[in-house]
ROGURO-132936 format. One record per residue: residue number from 1; x, y, z of N, C-alpha, C in turn. Coordinates in steps of 0.1 Angstrom, whole numbers, plus 2048, in hexadecimal, padded with zeros to 3 digits. Each point is the difference from the previous one (the first is absolute). Example, Ala and Ser with C-alpha at 12.3 -4.5 7.8 and 13.67 -1.06 7.14 Angstrom:
+------+------+------+------+-------+-------+-------+------+------+------+
| resi | n.px | n.py | n.pz | ca.px | ca.py | ca.pz | c.px | c.py | c.pz |
+------+------+------+------+-------+-------+-------+------+------+------+
|    1 |  884 |  7C7 |  84E |   7F7 |   80C |   800 |  809 |  80C |  800 |
|    2 |  7FC |  80B |  7F9 |   809 |   80B |   800 |  7F8 |  80B |  808 |
+------+------+------+------+-------+-------+-------+------+------+------+
***
This chain:
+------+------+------+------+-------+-------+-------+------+------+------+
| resi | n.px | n.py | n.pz | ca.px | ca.py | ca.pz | c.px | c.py | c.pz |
+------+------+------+------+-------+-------+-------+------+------+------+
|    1 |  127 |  8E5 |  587 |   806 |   80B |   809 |  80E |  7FC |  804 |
|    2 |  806 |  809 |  802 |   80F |   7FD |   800 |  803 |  7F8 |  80E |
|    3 |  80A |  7F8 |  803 |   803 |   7F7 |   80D |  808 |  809 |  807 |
|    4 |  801 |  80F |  7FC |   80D |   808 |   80C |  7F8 |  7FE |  80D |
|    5 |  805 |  800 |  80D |   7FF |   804 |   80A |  7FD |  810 |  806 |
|    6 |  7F6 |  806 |  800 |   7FD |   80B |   800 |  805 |  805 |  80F |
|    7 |  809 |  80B |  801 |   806 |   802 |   809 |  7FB |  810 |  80B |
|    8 |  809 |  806 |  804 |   7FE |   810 |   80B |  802 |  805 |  7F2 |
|    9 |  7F7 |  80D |  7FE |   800 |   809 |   7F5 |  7FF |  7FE |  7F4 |
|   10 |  7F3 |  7F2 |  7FE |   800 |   7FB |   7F7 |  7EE |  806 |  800 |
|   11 |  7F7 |  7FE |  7F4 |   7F7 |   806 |   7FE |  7F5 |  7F4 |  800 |
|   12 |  7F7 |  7FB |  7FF |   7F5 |   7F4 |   804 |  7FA |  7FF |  7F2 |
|   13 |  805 |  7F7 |  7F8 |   7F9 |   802 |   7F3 |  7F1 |  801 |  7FB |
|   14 |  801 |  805 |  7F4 |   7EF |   804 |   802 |  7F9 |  7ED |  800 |
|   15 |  7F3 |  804 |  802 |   7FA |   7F7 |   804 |  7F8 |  7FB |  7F3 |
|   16 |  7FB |  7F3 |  7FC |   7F5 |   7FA |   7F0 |  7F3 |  7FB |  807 |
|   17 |  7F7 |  80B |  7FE |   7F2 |   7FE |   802 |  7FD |  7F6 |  7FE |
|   18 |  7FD |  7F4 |  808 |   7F7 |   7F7 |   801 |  806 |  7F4 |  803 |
|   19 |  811 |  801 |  802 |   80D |   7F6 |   7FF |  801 |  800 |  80F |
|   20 |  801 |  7F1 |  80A |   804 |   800 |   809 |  812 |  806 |  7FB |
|   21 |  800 |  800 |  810 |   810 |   809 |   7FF |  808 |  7F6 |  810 |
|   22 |  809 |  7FC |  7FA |   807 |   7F5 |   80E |  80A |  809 |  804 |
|   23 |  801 |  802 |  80A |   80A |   809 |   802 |  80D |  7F6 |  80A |
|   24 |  80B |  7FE |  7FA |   807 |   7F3 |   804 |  810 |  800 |  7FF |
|   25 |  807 |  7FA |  801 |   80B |   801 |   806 |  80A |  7F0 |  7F7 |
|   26 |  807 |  7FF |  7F5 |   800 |   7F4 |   7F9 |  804 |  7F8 |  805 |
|   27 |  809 |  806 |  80B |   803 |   7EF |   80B |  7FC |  7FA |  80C |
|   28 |  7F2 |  80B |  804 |   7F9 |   7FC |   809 |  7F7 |  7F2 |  803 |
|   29 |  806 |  7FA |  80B |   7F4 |   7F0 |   7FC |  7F2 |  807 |  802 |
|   30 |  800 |  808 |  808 |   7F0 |   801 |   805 |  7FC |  808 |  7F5 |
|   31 |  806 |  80B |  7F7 |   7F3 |   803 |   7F6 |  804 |  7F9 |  7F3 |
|   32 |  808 |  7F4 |  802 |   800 |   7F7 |   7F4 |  7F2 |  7FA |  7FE |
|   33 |  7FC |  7FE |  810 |   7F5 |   7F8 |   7FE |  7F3 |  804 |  7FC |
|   34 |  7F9 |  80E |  801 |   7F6 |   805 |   7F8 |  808 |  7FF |  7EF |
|   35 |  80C |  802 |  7FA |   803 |   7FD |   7F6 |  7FC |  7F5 |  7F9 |
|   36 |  801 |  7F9 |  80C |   803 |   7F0 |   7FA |  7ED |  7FE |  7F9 |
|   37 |  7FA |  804 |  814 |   7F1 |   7FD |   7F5 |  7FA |  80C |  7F4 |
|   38 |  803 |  80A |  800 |   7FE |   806 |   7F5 |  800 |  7FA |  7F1 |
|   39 |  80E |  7FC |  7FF |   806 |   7F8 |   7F3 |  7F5 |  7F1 |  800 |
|   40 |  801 |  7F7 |  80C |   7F3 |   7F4 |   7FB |  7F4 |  80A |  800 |
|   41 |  7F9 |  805 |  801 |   7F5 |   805 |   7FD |  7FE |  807 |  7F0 |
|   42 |  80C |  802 |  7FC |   803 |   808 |   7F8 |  7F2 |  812 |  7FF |
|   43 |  806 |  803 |  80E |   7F7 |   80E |   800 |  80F |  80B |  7FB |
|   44 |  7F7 |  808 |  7F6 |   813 |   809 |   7FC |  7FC |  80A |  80C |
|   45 |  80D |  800 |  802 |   804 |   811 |   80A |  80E |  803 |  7FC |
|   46 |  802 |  80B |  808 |   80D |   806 |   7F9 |  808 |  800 |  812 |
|   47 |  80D |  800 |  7FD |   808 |   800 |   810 |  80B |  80B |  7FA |
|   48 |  800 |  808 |  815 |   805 |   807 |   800 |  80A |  7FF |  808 |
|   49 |  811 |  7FD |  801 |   805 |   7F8 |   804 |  808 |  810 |  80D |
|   50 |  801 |  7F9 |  80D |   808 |   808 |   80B |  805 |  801 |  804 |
|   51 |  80D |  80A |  7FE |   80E |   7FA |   809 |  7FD |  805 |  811 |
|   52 |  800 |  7F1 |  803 |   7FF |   801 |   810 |  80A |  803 |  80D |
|   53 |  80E |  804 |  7F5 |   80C |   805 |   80A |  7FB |  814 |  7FE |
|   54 |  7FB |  804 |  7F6 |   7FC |   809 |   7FD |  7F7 |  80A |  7F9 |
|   55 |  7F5 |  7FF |  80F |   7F2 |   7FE |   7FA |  7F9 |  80B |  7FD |
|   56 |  7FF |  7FF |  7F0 |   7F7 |   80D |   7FF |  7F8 |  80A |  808 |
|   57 |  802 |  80C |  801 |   7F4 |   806 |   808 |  7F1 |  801 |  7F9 |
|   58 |  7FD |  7FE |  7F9 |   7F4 |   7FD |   7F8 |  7F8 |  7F8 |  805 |
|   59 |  807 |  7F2 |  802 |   7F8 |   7F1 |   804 |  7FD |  7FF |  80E |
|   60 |  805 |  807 |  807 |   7FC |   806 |   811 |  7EF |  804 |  7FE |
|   61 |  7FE |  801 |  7F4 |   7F3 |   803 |   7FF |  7F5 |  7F8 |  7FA |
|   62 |  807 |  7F5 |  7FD |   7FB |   7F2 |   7FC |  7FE |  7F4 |  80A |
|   63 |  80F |  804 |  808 |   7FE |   7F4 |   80C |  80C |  80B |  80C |
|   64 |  7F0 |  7FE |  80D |   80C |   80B |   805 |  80D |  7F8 |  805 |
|   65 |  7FE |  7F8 |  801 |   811 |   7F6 |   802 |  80A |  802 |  7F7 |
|   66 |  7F9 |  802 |  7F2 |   80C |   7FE |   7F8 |  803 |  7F2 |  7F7 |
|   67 |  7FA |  7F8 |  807 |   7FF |   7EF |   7FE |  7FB |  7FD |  7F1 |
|   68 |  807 |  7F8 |  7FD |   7F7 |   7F3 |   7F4 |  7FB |  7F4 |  802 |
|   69 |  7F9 |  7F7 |  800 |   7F8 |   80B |   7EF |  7F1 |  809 |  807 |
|   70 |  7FD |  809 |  7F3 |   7F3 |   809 |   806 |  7F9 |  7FC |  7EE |
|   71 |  7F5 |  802 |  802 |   7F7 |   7FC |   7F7 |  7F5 |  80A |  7FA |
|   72 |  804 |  808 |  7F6 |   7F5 |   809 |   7FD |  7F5 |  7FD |  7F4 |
|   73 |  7F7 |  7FE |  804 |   7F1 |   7FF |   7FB |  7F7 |  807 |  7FF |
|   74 |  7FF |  80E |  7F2 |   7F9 |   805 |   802 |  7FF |  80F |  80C |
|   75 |  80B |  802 |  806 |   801 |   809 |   808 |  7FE |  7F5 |  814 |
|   76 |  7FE |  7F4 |  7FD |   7FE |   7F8 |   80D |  80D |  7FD |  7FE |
|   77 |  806 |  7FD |  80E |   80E |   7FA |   803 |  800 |  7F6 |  809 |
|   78 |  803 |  7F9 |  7FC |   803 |   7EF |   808 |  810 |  7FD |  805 |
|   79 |  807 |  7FF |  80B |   80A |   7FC |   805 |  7FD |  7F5 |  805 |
|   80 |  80E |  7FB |  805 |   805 |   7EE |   800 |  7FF |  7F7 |  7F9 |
|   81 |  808 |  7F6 |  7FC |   7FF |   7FC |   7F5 |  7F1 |  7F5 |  805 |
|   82 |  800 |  7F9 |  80A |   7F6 |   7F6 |   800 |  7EF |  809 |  7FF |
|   83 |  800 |  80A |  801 |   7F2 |   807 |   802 |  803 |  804 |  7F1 |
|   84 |  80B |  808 |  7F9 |   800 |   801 |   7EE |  7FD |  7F3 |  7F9 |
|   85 |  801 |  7F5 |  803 |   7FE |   7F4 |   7FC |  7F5 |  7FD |  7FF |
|   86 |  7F7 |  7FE |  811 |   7F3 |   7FD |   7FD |  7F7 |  809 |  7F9 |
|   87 |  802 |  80D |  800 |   7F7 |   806 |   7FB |  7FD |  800 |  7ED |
|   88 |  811 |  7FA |  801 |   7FE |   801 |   7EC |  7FE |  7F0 |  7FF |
|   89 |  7FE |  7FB |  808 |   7F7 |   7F2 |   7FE |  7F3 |  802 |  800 |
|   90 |  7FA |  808 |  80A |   7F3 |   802 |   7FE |  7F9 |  807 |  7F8 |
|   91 |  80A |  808 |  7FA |   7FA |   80D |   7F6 |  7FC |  7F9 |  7F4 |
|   92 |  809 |  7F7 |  7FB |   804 |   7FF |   7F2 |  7FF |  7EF |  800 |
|   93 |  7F8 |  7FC |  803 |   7FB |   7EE |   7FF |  804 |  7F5 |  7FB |
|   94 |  806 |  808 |  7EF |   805 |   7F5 |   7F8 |  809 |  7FC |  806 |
|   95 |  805 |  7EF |  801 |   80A |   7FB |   803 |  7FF |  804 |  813 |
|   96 |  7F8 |  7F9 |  803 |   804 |   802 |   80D |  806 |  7FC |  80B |
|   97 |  807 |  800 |  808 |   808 |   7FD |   803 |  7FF |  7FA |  814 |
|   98 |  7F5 |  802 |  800 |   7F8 |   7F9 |   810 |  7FC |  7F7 |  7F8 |
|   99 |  7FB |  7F7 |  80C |   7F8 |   7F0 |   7FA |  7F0 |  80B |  800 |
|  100 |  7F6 |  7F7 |  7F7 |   7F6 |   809 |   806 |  7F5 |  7F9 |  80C |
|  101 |  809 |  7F8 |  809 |   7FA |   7F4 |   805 |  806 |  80A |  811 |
|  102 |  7F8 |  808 |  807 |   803 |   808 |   80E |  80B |  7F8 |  804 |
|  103 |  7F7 |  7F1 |  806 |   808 |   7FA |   809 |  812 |  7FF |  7FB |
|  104 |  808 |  7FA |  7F3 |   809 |   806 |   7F9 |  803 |  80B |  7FF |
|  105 |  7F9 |  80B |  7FF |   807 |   80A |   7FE |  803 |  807 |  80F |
|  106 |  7FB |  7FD |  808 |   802 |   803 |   811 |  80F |  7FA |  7FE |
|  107 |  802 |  7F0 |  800 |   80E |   7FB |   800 |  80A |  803 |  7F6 |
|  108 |  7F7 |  809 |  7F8 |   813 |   803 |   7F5 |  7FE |  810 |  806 |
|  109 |  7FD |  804 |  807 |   804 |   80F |   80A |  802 |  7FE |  808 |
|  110 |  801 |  7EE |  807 |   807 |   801 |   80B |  810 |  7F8 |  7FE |
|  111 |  7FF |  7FE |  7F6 |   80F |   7FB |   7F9 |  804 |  80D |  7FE |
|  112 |  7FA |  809 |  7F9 |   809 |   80D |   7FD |  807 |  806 |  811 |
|  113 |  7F5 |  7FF |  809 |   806 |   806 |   80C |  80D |  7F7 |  803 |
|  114 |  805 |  7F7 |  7FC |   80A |   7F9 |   806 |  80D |  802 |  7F9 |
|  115 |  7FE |  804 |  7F7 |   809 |   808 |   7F8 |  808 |  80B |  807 |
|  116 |  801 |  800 |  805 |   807 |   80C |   80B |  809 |  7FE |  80A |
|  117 |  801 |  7EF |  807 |   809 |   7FC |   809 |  80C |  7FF |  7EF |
|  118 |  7F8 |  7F8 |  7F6 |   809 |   7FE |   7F3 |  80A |  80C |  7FD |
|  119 |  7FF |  80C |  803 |   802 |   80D |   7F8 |  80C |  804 |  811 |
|  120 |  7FA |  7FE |  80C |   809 |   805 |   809 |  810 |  7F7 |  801 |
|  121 |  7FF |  7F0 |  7FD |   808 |   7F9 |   803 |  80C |  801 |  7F5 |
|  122 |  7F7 |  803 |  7F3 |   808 |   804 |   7F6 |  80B |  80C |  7FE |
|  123 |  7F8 |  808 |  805 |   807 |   810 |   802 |  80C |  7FF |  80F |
|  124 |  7FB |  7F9 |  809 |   809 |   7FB |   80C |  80E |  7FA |  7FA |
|  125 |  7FC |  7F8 |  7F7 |   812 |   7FD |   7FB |  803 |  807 |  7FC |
|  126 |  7F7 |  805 |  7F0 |   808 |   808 |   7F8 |  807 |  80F |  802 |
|  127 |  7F7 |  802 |  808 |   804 |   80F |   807 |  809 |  804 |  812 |
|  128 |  80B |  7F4 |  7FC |   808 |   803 |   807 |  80D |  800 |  7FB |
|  129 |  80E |  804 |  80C |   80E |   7FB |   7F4 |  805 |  7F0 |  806 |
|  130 |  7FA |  7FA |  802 |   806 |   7F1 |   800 |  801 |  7FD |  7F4 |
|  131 |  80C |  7F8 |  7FC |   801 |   7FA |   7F1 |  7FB |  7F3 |  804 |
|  132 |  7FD |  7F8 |  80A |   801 |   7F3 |   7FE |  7EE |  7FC |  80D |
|  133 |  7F4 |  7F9 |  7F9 |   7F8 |   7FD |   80A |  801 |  7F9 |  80D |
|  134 |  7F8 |  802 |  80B |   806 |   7F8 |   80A |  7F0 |  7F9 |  802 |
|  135 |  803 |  7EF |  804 |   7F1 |   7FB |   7FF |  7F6 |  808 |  805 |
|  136 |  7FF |  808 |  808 |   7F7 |   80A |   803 |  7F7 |  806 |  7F8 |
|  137 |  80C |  807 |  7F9 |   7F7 |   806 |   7F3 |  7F8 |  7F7 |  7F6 |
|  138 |  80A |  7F6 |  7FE |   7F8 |   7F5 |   7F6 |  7F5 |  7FC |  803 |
|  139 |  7FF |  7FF |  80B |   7EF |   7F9 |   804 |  7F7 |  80C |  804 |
|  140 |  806 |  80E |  803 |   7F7 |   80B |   7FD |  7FC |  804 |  7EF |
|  141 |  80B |  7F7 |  7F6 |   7F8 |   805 |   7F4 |  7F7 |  7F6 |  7FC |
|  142 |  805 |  7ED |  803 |   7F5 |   7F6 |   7FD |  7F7 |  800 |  807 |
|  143 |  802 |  800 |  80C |   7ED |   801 |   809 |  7F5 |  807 |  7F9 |
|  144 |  801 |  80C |  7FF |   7F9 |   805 |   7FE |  7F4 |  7FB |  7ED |
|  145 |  80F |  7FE |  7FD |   7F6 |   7F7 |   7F2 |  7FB |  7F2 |  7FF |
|  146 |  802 |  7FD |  809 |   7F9 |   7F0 |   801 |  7F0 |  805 |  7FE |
|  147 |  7F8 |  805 |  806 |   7EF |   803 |   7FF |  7FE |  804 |  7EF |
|  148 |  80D |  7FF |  7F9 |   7FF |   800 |   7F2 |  803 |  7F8 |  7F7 |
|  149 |  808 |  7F7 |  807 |   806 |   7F6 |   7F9 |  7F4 |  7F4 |  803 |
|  150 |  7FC |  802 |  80C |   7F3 |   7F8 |   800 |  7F1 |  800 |  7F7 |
|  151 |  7FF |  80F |  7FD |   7F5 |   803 |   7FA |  803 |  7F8 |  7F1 |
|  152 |  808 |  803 |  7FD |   803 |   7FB |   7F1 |  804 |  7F3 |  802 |
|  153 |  805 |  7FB |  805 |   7F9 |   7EF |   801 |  7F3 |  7FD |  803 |
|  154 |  7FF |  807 |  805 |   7EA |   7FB |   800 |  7F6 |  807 |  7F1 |
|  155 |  803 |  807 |  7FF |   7FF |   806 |   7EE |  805 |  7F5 |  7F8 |
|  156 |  808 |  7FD |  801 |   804 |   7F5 |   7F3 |  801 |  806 |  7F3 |
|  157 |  801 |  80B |  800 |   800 |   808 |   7F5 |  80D |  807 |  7FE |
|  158 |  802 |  807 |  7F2 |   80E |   808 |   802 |  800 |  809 |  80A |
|  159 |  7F6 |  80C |  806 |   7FA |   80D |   802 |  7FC |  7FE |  80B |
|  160 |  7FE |  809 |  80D |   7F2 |   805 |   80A |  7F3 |  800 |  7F8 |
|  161 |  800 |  803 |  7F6 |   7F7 |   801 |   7F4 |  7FB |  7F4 |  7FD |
|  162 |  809 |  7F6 |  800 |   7FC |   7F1 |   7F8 |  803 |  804 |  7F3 |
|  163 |  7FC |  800 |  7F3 |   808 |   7FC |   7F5 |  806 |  80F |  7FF |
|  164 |  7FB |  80F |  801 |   804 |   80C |   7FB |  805 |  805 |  80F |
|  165 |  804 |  807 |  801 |   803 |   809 |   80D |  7F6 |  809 |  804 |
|  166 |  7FE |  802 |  809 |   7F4 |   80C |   80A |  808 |  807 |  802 |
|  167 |  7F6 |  804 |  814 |   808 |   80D |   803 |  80D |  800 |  80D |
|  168 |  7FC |  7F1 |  801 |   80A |   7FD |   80B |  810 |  7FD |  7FB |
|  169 |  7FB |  7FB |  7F0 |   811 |   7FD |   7F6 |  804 |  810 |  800 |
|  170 |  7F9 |  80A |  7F8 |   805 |   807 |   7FF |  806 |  80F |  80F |
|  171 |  7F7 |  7FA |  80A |   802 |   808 |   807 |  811 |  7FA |  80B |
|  172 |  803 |  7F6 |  7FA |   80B |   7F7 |   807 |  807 |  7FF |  7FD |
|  173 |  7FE |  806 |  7EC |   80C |   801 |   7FB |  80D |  807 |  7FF |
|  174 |  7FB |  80D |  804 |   811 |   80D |   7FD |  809 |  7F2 |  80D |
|  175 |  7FB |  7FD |  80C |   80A |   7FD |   801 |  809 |  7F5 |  7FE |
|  176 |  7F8 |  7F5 |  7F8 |   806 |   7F5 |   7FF |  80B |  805 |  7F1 |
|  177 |  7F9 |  808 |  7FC |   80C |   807 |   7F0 |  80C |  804 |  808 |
|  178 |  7FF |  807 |  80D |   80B |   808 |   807 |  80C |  7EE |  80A |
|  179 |  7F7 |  7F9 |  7FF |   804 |   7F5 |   80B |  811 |  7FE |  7FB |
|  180 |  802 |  7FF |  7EF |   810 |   7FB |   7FE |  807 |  809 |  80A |
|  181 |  7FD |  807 |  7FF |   80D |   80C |   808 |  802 |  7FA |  80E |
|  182 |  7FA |  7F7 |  803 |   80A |   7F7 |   80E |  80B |  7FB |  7FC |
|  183 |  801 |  7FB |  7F3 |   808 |   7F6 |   7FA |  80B |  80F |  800 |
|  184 |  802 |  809 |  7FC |   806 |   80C |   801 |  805 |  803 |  80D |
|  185 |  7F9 |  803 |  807 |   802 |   808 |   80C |  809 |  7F5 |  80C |
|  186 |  7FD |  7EF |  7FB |   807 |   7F9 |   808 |  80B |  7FA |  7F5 |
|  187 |  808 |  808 |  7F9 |   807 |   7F9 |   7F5 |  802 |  7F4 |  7FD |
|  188 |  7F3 |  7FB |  7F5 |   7FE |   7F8 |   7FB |  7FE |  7F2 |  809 |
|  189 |  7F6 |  806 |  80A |   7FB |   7F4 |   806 |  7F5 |  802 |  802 |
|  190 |  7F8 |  7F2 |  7F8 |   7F2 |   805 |   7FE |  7F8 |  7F8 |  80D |
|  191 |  7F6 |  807 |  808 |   7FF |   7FB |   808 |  7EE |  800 |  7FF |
|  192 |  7FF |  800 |  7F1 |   7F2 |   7FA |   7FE |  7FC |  7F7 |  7F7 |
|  193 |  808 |  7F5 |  803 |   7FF |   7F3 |   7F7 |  7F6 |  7FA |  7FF |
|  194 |  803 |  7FA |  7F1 |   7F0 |   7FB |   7FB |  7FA |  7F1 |  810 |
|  195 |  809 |  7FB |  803 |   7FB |   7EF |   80B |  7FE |  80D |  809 |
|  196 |  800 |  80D |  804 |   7F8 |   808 |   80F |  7F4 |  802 |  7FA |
|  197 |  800 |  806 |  7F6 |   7F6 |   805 |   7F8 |  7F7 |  7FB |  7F3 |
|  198 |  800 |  7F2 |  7FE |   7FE |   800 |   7F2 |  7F0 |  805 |  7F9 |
|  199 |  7F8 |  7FF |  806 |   7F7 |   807 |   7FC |  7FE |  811 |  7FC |
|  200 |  80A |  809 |  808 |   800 |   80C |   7FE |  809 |  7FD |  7F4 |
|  201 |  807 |  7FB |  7FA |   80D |   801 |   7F8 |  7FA |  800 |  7F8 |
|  202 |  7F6 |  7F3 |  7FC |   7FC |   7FD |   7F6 |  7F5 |  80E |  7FE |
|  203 |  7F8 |  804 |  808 |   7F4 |   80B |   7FA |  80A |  80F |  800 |
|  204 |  811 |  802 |  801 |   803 |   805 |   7FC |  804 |  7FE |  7F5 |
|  205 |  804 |  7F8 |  7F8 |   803 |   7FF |   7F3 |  7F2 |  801 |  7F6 |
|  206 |  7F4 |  7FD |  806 |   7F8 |   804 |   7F7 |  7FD |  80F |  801 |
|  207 |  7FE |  803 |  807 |   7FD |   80D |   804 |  80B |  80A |  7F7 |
|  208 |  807 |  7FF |  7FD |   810 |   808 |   7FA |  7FC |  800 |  7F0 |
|  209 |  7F0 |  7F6 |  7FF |   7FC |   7FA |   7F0 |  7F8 |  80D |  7FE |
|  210 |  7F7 |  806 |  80B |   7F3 |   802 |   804 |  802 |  810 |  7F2 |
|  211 |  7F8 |  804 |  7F9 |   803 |   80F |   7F9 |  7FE |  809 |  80B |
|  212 |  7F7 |  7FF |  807 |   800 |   80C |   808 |  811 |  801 |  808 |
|  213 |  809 |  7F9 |  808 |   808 |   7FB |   807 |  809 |  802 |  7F5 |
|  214 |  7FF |  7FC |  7F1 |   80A |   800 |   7FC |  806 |  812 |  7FA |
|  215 |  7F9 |  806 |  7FB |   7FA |   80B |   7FA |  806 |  80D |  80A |
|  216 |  806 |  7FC |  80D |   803 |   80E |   808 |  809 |  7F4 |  80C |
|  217 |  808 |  7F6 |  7F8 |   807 |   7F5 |   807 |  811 |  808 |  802 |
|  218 |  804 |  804 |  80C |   810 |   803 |   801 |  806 |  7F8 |  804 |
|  219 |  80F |  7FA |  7FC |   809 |   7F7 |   800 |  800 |  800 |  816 |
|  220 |  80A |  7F6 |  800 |   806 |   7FB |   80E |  80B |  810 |  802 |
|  221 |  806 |  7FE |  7F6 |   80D |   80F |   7FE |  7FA |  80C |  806 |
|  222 |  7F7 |  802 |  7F6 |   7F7 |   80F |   801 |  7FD |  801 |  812 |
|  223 |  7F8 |  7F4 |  804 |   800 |   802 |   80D |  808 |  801 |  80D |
|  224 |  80B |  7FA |  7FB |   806 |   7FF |   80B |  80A |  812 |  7FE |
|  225 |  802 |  7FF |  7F7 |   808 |   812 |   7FB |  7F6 |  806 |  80B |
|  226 |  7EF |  801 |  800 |   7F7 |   808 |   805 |  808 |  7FC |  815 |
|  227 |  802 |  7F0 |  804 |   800 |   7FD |   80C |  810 |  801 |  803 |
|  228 |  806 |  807 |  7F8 |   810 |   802 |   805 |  7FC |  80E |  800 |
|  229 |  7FC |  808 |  7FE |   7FC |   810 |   7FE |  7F8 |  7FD |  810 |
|  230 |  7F8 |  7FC |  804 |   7FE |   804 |   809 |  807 |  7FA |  810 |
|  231 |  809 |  7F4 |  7FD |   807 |   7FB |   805 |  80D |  809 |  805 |
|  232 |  805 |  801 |  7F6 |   80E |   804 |   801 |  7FE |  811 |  7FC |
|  233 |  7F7 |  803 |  7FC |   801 |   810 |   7F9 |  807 |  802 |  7F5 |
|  234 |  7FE |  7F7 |  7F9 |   80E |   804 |   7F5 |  7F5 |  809 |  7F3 |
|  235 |  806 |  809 |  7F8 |   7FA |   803 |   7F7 |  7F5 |  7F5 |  7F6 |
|  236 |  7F2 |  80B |  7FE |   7F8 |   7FA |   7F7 |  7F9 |  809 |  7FC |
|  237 |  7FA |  7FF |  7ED |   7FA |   80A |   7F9 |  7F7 |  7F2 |  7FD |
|  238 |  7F5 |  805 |  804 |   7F4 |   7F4 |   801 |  7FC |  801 |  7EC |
|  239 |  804 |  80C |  7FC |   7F9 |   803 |   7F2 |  80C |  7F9 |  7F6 |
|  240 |  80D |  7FD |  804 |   808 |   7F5 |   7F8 |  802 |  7F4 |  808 |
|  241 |  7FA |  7FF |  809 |   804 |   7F0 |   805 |  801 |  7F4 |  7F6 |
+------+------+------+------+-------+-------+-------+------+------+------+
***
């Protein structure tokens, strides 16, 4: 299916009996992440991509927000990406992506919850107009990943996963793919060096190996084009980025 951004006065294409259908947004982290597990599961669906500056009247009927990602199954709809996640974990078994051991899988859903001081501290820099970080911010973007940098030293493995990735790699990932654009947004000062970080560095270079991760992977460029557009407002056609 085509990657346009379906826009106001645009029509909702027909639907393939028996095809999950992602309804998604290509630079969104949050419905990257039902992407991400779709592709390791390898379940096929087809995506329907949204322009979220101008949002179809159709998909008001899909999600009354408007929001991605939404998840059509059969006529059932699933929104948010962590609830679209678990459920195509549980649907579809092969390759699964919880431990099947409770006590573990309680603690990789409570790693996923911590993901979210990660995602505010990040957006706190990048989504202002300072060119240059002030130690404030810096330790609002490292704090929060230490409960990560620790996990994977206790793993001893490349992955949250241990040798392959789960659901906590892939659920962690849009934003570590999005992370260069600090190196951007503070001109060329990277302020996530491997001696703060070396554990995440390292399971981000494997992770960049991963097919699922690699297969629907956008540059540092691509992203930051997306974080000066909403930064500065400057023009962007998400369908040539």
């Amino acid at each position: 299916m085509s990657r346009k951004h379906l826009a106001k006065g645009s029509v909702e294409p027909p639907r393939t009996e028996g095809i999950l259908r992602l309804y998604s947004m290509e630079y969104c982290p949050y419905a990257q992440r039902p992407r991400l597990v779709l592709k390791a599961k390898g379940i096929p669906f087809e995506t329907v991509n949204i322009n979220l500056t101008e949002k179809p009247e159709w998909y008001f009927k899909i999600h009354p927000e408007g929001k991605v990602p939404a998840l059509l199954d059969n006529g059932k709809i699933t929104i948010e990406s962590l609830d679209i996640s678990d459920y195509l974990d549980e649907k579809y078994p092969q390759n699964p992506l919880y431990s099947s051991d409770p006590k573990i899988k309680q603690h990789e859903k409570e790693l996923i919850q911590k993901i979210a001081p990660v995602v505010s501290g990040f957006y706190s820099f990048l989504l202002n107009n300072q060119e240059h970080a002030t130690e404030e911010q810096i330790s609002e973007l490292l704090a929060p990943l230490q409960p990560f940098e620790e996990e994977l030293s206790k793993k001893g493995g490349k992955f949250f996963g241990g040798d392959k990735p789960n659901m906590v790699d892939y659920m962690f990932w849009p934003w570590a793919e999005r992370s260069e654009a600090t190196v951007r947004k503070s001109k060329g000062q990277n302020l996530l060096t491997d001696d703060k970080i070396p554990n995440l560095q390292k399971w981000k270079k494997a992770m960049k190996e991963d097919r699922a991760v690699s297969e629907i992977y956008h540059s540092p460029e691509e992203h930051w084009k997306v974080f000066e557009y909403r930064i500065y407002k400057t023009p962007l056609d998400y369908d040539t980025l």
